[in-house]
C-alpha positions as CSV (number, residue, x, y, z in Angstrom):
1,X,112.8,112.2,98.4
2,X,114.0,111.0,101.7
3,X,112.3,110.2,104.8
4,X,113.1,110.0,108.5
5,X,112.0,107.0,110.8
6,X,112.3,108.1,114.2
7,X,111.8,105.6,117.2
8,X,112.4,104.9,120.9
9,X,111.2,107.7,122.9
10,X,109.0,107.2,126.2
11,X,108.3,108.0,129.4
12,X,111.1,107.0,131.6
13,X,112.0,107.8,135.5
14,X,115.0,110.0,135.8
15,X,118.1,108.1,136.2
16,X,116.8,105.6,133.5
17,X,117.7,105.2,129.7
18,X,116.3,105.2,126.5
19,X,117.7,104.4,123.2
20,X,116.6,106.0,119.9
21,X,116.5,105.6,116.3
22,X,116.2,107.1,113.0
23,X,116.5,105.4,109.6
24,X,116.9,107.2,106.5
25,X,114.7,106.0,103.6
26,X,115.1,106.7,100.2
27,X,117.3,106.3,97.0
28,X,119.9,107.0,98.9
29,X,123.5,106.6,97.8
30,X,125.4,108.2,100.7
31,X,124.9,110.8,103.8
32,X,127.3,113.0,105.3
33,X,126.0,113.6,108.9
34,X,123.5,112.0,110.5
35,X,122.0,113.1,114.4
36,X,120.2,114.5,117.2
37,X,118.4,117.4,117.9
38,X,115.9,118.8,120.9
39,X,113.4,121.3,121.6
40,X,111.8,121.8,124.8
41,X,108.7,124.0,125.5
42,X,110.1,127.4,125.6
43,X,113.4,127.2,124.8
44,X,115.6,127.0,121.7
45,X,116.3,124.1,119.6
46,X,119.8,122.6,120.6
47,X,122.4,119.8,119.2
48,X,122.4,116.9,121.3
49,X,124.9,115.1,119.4
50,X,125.7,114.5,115.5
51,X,127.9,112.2,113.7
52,X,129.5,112.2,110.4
53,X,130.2,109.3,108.1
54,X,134.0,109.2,109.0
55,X,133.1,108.7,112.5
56,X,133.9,112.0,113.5
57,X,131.4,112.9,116.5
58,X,130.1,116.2,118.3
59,X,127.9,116.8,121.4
60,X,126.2,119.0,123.2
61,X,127.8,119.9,127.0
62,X,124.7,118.7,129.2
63,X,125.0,115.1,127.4
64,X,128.5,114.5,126.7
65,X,128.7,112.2,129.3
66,X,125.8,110.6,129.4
67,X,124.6,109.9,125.7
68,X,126.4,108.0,123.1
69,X,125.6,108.0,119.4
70,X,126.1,105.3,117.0
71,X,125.6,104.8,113.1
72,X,125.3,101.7,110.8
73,X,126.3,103.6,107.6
74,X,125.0,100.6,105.5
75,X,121.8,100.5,107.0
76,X,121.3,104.8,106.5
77,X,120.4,104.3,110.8
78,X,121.4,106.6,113.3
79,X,121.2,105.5,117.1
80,X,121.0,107.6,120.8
81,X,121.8,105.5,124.1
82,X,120.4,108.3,126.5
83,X,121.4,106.9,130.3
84,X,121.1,108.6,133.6
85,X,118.1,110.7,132.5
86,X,117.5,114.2,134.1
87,X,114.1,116.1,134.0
88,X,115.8,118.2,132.0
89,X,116.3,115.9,129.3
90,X,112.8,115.9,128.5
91,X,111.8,117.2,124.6
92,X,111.1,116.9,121.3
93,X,113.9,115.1,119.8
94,X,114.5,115.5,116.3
95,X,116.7,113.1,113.8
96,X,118.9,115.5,111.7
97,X,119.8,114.3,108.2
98,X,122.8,116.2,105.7
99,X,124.6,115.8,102.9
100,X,122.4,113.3,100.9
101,X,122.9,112.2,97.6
102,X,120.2,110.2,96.0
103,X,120.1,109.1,92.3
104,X,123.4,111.2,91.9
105,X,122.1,114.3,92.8
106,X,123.3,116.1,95.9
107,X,120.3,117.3,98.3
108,X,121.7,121.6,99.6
109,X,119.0,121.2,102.3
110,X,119.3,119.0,105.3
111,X,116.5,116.5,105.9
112,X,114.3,116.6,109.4
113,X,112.6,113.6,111.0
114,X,108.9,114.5,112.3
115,X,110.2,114.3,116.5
116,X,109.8,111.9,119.3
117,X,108.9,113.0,122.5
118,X,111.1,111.6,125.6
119,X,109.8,112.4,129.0
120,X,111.4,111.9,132.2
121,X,109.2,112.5,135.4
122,X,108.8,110.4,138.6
């Protein structure tokens, strides 16, 4: 089975930065996409960004200028460089995992990290 280290979230004043991480851990011989998603209290859960192991990359409108992801394909490690901070960046941030294959066989169901909690408040 594979499991999702997430890391990197905080408190932080708005206008600062955070960067996160999630490693995938496992028998893992390759992943498609590997990414971000967030959940605030009340709302929906949205895509912050994603990015597939070409190096083909997607993000949500509220962050496309602001965050930047990053992937070290050998290492199974996704990264998010979260700069100039709003209130409204503060949730739940979940690593997204999809289109594993471990020991040769190909995992249908996408893999979820547990969620880190980024706050940004004065």
């Amino acid at each position: 089975q594979v499991q999702l280290v997430e890391s990197g979230g905080g408190l932080v004043q708005p206008g600062g930065s955070l960067r996160l991480s999630c490693a995938a851990v496992g028998s893992i011989s390759s992943i498609n996409v590997m990414g971000w998603y967030r959940q605030a209290p009340g709302n929906q859960r949205e895509l912050v960004a994603v990015h597939t192991r070409t190096g083909s990359t997607n993000y949500g409108d509220s962050v496309k200028d602001r965050f930047a992801i990053s992937r070290d394909t050998a290492k199974n490690t996704v990264y998010l460089q979260m700069n100039s901070l709003k209130p409204e960046d503060t949730a739940i941030y979940f690593c997204y995992v999809a289109g594993i294959v471990t020991d040769g066989v190909f995992h249908a169901s996408p893999a979820w990290g547990q969620g880190t909690q980024v706050t940004v408040s004065s």
